[in-house]
C-alpha positions in Angstrom: 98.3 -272.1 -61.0 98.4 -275.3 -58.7 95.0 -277.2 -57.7 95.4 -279.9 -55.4 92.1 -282.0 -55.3 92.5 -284.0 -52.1 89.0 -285.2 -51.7 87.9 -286.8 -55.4 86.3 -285.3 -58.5 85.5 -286.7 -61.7 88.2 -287.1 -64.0 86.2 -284.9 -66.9 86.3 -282.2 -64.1 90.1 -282.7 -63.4 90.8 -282.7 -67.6 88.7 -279.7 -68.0 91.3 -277.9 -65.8 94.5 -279.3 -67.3 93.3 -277.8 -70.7 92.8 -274.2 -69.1 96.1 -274.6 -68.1 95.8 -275.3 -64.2 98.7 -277.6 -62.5 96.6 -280.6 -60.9 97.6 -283.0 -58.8 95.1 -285.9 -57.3 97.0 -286.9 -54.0 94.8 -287.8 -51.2 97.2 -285.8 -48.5 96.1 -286.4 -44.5 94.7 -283.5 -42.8 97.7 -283.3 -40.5 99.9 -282.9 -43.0 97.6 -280.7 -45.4 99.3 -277.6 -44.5 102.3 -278.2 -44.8 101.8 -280.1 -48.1 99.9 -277.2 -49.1 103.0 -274.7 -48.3 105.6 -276.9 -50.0 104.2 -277.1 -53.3 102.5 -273.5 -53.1 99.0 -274.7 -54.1 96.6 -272.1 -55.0 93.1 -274.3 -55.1 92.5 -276.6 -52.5 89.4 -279.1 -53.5 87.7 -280.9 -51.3 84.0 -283.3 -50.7 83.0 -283.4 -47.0 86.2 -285.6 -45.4 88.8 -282.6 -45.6 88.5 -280.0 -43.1 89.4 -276.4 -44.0 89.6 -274.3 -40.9 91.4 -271.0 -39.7 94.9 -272.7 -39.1 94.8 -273.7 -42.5 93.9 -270.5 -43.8 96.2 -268.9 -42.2 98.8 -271.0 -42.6 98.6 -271.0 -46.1 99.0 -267.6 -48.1 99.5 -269.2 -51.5 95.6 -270.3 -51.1 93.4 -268.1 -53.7 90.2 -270.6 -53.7 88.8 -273.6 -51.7 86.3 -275.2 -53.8 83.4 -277.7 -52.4 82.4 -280.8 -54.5 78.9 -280.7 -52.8 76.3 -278.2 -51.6 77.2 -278.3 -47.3 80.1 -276.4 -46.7 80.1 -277.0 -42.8 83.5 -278.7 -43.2 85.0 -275.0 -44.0 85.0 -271.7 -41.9 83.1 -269.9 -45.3 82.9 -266.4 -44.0 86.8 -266.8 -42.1 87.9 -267.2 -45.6 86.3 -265.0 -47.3 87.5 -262.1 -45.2 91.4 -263.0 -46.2 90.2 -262.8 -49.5 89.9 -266.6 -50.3 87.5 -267.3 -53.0 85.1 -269.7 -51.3 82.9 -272.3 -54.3 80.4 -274.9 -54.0 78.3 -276.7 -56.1 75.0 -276.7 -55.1 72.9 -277.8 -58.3 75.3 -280.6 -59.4 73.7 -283.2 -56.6 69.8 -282.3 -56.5 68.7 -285.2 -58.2 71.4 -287.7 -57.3 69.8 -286.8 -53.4 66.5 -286.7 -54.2 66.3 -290.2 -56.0 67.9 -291.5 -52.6 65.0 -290.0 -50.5 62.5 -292.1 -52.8 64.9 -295.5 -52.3 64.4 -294.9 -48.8 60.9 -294.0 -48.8 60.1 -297.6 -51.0 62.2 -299.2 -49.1 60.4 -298.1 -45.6 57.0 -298.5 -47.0 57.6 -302.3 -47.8 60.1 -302.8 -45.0 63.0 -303.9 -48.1 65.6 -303.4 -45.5 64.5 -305.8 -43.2 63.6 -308.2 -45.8 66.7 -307.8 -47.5 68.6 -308.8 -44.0 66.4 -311.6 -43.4 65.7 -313.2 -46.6 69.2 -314.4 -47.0 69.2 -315.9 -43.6 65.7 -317.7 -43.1 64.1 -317.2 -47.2 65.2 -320.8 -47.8 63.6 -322.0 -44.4 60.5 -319.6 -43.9 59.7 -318.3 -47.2 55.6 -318.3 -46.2 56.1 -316.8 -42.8 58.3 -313.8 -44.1 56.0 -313.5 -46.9 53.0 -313.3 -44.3 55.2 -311.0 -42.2 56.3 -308.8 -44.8 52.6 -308.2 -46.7 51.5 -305.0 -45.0 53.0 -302.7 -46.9 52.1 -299.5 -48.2 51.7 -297.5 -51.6 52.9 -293.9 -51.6 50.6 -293.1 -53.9 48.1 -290.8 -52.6 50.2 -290.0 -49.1 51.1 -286.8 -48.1 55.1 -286.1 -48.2 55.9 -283.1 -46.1 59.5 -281.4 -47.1 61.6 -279.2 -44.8 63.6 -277.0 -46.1 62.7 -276.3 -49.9 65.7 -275.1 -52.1 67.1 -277.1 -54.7 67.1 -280.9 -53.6 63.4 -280.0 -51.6 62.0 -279.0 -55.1 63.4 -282.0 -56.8 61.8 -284.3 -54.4 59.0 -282.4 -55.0 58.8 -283.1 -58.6 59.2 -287.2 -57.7 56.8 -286.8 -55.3 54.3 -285.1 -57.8 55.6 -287.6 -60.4 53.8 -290.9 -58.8 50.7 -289.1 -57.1 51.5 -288.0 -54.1 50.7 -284.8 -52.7 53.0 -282.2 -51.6 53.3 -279.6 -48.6 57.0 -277.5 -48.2 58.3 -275.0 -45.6 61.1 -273.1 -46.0 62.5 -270.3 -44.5 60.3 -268.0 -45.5 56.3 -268.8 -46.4 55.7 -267.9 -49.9 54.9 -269.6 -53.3 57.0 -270.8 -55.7 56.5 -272.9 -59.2 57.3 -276.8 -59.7 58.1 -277.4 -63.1 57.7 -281.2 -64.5 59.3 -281.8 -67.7 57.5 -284.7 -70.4 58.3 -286.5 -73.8 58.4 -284.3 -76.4 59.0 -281.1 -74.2 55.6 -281.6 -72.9 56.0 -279.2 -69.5 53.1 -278.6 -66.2 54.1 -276.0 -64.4 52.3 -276.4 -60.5 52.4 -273.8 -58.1 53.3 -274.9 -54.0 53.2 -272.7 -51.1 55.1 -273.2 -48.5 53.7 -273.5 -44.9 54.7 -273.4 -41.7 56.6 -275.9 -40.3 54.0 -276.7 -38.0 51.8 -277.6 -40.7 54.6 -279.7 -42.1 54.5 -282.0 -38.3 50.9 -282.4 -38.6 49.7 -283.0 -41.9 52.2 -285.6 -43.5 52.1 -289.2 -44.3 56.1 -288.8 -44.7 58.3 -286.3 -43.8 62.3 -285.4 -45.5 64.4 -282.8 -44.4 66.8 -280.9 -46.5 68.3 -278.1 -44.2 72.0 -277.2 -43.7 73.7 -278.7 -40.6 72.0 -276.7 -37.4 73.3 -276.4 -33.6 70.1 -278.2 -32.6 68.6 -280.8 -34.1 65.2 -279.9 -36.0 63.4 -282.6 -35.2 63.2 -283.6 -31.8 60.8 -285.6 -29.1 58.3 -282.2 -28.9 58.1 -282.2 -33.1 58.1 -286.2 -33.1 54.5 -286.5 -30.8 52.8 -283.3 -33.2 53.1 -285.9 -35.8 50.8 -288.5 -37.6 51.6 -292.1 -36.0 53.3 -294.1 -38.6 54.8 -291.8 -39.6 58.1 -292.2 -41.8 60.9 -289.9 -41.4 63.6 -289.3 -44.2 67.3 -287.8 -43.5 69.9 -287.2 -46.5 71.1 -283.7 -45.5 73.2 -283.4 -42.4 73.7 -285.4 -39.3 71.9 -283.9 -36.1 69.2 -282.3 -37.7 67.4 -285.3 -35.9 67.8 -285.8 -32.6 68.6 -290.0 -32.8 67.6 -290.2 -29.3 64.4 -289.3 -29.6 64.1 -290.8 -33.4 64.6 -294.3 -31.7 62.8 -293.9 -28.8 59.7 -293.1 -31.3 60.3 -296.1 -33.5 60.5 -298.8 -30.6 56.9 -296.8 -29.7 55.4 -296.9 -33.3 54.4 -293.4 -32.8 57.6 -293.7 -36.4 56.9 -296.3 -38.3 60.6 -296.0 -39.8 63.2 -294.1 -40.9 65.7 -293.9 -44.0 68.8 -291.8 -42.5 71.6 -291.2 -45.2 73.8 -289.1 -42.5 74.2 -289.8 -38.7 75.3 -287.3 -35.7 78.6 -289.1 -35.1 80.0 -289.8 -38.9 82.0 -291.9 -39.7 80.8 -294.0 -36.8 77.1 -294.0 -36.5 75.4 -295.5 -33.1 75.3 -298.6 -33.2 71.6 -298.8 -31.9 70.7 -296.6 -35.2 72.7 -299.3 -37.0 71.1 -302.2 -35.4 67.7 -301.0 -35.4 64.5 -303.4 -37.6 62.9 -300.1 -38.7 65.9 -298.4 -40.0 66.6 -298.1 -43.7 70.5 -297.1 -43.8 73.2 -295.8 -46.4 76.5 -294.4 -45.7 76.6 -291.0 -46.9 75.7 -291.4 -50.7 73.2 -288.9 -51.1 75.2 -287.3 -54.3 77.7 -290.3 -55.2 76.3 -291.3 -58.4 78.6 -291.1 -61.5 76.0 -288.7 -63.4 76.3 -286.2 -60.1 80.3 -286.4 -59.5 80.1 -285.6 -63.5 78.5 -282.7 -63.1 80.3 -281.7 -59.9 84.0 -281.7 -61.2 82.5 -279.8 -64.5 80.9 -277.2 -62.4 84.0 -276.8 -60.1 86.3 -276.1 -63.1 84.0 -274.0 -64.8 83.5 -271.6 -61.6 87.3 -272.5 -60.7 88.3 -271.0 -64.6 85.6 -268.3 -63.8 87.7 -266.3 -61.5 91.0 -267.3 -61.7 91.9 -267.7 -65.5 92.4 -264.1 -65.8 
C-alpha cells in the first residue's frame, strides 16, 4: 500500500511503516494539486498536520483513499464524519501532544506573569541605555504559586496542565462537558504516585473564581470567550489559548487588555492563521508563538509512532 505523508512526521514514524511493508513517499504536494497527485500514484494513506485540507472533493475524487491520518489531536481541517460514510478510515493522535501543549501553556503563563515578552522586546533595544528604569518597570511581577488556574475543557491536554498546575502549588478548578469527577495522577522518583481527585464545575465557576484561565476545546462556530464571559472575570486576569483559533473573540480580548480588566494573554493560535491581526501581534500585553503547541521533537516522536502503529492496525491485514 502507498502512504503519502504531505504534512511532516518523524522519520522513526515514516521507518516504522517502510518495515511493515507500506510504500512511503514524503513529498510536500500543494493542495491544488493534491488530487490529482493522489489519483496518479493511487495512494492509499493520505497524512497530514493541520496545513493540508482534506474535504469532500478530495474524497470523492479519490477512490484509491482507504485512510486519512491526523498528526495531531484537531481534526477541523478534514470533513471526519464525510469520510467515514465512504468508508475512509479516519486517525488521529490525540495523546501524542498533551504534554508538548501543556508545557507551552506554563511558558506563556511565566512569561505573562513577569511580562518576559515585553522585556524580551525591549531589553535588546534600550537594556544597554535604561537598564534601572526597565528593571523598575518590569519588578511587579507575580508568582503563580498559590493562584487559582481555571481550565476549560478537561480531556487530555486539560489534565496535563492540571498536573503542572498542581506540580508548583497552584490550585485547580476544570469544566468540561459534563460536571463530574475525575482522578489527577502525579507521578514521583522512585514511582512515588498521589492520586488527587478534581471535580469539574460549571463554566461559570470557571469565569469567576480564577487567577488564570486556559482553554483547551475543539475549534467552535462561536468563540467561547467573549466580552459578556471577559467582565464575569477577576480583573487581571490572564488568559491562555493553545487550542484553536476563535475560541476567543480577539475583539473583545484586546478591547479588555487596553482596559486592564486582562492583565495579558499568551495566544498560541489566532482567528485568521497564518496571518494573525496585526493589533494582536503588536499588542505590549501579548505573549505570542506561531502555532507550536505540539512541535517538540519528543511529541512529533511519538506522533509518527502512533500513526504507524494505528495506520498497521487496520490496514496490514
Amino acid at each position: 500500500m502507498k502512504v503519502l505523508v504531505n504534512d511532516p512526521i518523524s522519520r522513526s514514524g515514516i521507518e516504522a511503516l517502510e518495515k511493515a511493508g507500506f510504500e512511503v513517499t514524503s513529498t510536500k504536494v500543494a493542495q491544488e494539486q493534491l488530487k490529482s497527485y493522489i489519483n496518479d500514484n493511487e495512494i492509499n494513506v493520505l497524512l497530514v498536520r493541520s496545513a493540508t485540507k482534506v474535504r469532500k472533493d478530495i474524497i470523492d475524487g479519490c477512490p484509491s483513499l482507504k485512510l486519512i491520518g491526523r498528526g495531531g489531536v484537531g481534526m477541523d481541517n478534514i470533513d471526519v464524519d464525510y469520510a467515514k460514510s465512504k468508508g475512509i478510515h479516519v486517525i488521529n493522535t490525540p495523546a501524542a501532544s498533551s504534554s508538548s501543549v501543556a508545557e507551552l501553556v506554563f511558558a506563556h503563563l511565566f512569561t505573562g506573569v513577569r511580562s518576559l515578552h515585553d522585556a524580551n522586546r525591549n531589553m535588546p533595544l534600550e537594556g544597554d541605555s535604561r537598564f534601572k528604569e526597565l528593571k523598575k518597570s518590569y519588578a511587579g511581577g507575580s508568582e503563580l504559586k498559590g493562584k487559582t488556574l481555571g481550565i476549560i475543557g478537561f480531556g487530555r491536554i486539560g489534565r496535563e496542565v492540571a498536573k503542572i498546575a498542581l506540580g508548583i502549588g497552584m490550585k485547580v478548578i476544570a469544566s468540561d462537558k459534563e460536571e463530574g469527577e475525575t482522578e489527577i495522577t502525579l507521578n514521583f522518583y522512585n514511582d512515588q504516585e498521589i492520586v488527587i481527585p478534581i471535580k469539574t464545575e460549571h463554566v461559570d465557576q470557571i469565569l469567576e473564581d480564577s487567577d488564570y484561565i486556559t482553554l483547551h476545546v475543539p475549534s467552535q462556530k462561536e468563540p467561547v470567550i467573549g466580552k459578556e464571559e471577559i467582565s464575569r472575570m477577576k480583573n487581571g486576569v490572564g488568559i491562555i489559548n493553545t487550542s484553536r483559533g476563535g475560541v476567543i473573540d480577539e475583539e473583545a480580548l484586546l478591547e479588555a487588555l487596553e482596559s486592564g480588566k486582562v492583565a495579558f494573554a499568551g495566544l498560541d493560535t489566532f482567528e485568521n492563521e497564518p496571518s494573525p491581526s496585526i493589533k494582536i501581534l503588536m499588542n505590549s500585553h501579548v505573549s505570542l508563538s506561531p502555532h507550536i503547541g505540539a512541535s517538540t521533537a519528543q511529541a512529533q516522536e511519538r506522533i509518527g509512532l502512533e500513526l504507524a502503529d494505528q495506520i498497521k492496525s487496520l490496514l496490514k491485514n
